[in-house]
N, C-alpha and C positions, 0 to 999 in steps of 0.2 A: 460422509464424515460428519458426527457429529461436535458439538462443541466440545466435550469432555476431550475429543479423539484431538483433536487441533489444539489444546491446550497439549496436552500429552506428545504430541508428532515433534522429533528432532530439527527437523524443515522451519516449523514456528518459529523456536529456540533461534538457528542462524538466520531466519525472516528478523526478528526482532531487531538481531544485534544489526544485522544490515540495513535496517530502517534506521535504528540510533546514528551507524558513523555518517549515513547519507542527510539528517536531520534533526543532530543533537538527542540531547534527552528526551523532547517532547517525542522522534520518533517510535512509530507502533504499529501494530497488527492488526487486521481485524480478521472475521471471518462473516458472511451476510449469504443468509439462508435464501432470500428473496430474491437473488440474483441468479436467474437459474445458468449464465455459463460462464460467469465472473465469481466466485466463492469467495475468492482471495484479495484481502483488500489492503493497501498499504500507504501510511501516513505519518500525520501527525498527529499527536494527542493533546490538545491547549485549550484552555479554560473548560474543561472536562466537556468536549467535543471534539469529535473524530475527524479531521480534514483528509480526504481520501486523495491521495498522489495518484495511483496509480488500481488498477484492478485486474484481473485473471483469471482463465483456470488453476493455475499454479501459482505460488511463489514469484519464479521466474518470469512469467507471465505478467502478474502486476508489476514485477521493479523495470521489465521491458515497459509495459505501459505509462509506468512514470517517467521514464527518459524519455521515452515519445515526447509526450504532454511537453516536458521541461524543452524540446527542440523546438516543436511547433510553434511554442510560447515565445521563444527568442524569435522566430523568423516574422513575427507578428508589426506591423509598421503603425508608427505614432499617427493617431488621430487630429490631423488640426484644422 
């Protein structure tokens, strides 16, 4: 899939809206060629840089990977 295809894919479209309710306006989409089994990249968009929550083969894939992240995050104990 190239970019043109990912802008164009109905999948984006509910990616997007689903990055917004889960992260306000700043949330967004991305798509990362370089990543050869993660494509699908999902965040924020703030001070015109991409903060990646979560990544996938799919869609589905990154928004699981960003609840991951957001669990592990909580289970993490204060340093003193």
């Amino acid at each position: 899939m190239d970019a043109l295809e990912l802008v164009e894919d109905i999948g984006a479209e509910a990616a997007i809206a689903e990055s917004r309710r889960r992260w306000g306006p700043s949330g967004a989409v991305s798509f990362a060629d370089r990543y050869r089994l993660s494509h699908f990249l999902v965040g924020e968009l703030r001070g015109g840089r991409f903060w990646i929550r979560g990544r996938g083969s799919s869609w589905q894939a990154a928004f699981a990977d960003a609840d991951a992240r957001t669990v592990e995050a909580s289970r993490r104990r204060a340093v003193h």
